[in-house]
C-alpha positions as CSV (number, residue, x, y, z in Angstrom):
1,X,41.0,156.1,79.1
2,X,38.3,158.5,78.2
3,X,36.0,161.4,80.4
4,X,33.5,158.0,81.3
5,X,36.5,156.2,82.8
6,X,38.3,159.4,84.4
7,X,35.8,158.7,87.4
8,X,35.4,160.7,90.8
9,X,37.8,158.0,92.8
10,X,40.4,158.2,90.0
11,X,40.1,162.1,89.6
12,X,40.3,162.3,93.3
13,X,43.9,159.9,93.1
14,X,45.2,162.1,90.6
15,X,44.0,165.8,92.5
16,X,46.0,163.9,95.5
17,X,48.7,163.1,93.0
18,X,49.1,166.5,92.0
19,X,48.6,168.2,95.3
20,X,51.8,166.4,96.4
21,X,53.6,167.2,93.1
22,X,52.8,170.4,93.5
23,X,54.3,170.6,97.1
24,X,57.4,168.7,96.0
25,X,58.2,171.8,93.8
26,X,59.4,169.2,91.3
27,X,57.9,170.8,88.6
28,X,55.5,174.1,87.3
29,X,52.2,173.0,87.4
30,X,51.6,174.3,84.1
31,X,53.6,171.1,82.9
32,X,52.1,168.7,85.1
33,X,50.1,167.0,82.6
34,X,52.9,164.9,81.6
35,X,53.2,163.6,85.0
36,X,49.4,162.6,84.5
37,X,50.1,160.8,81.4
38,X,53.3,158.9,82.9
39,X,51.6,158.2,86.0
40,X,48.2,157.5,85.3
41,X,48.5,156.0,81.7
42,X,46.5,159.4,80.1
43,X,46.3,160.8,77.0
44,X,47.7,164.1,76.7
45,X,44.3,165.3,76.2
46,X,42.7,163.3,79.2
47,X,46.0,164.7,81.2
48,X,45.3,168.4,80.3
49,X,41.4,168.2,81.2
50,X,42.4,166.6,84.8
51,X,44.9,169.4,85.4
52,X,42.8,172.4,84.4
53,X,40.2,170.9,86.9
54,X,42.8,170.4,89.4
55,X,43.2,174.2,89.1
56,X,39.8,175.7,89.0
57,X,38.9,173.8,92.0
58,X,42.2,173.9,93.7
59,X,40.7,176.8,96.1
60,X,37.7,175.6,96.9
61,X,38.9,171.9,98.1
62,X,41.8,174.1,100.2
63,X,40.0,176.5,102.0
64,X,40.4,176.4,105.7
65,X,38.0,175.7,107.9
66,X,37.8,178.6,110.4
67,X,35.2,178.8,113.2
């Protein structure tokens, strides 16, 4: 699987994926990528890029919506 094939609907499957991993407390997120790779059929590579975007946008898509 490479960036092209990562696509928004996958990407968004995984950010769920890891959302509830991260909840679980099954593991530090810094070692999540594995769990990509096992999960999603990744490369390591492909694993780390979806995880480091999982965390640079992790606050934006969990603000909450106050009004």
């Amino acid at each position: 699987m490479n960036a092209e094939r990562i696509d928004r609907v996958n990407k968004e499957d995984m950010f769920e994926y890891l959302d509830n991993l991260r909840e679980s407390g099954v593991t530090n997120m810094f070692g999540a990528g594995q769990y990509l790779v096992n999960t999603f059929g990744l490369r390591t590579n492909e694993a780390q890029e979806v995880l480091l975007d999982w965390m640079v946008t992790f606050e934006d898509r969990h603000k909450e919506v106050t009004g």
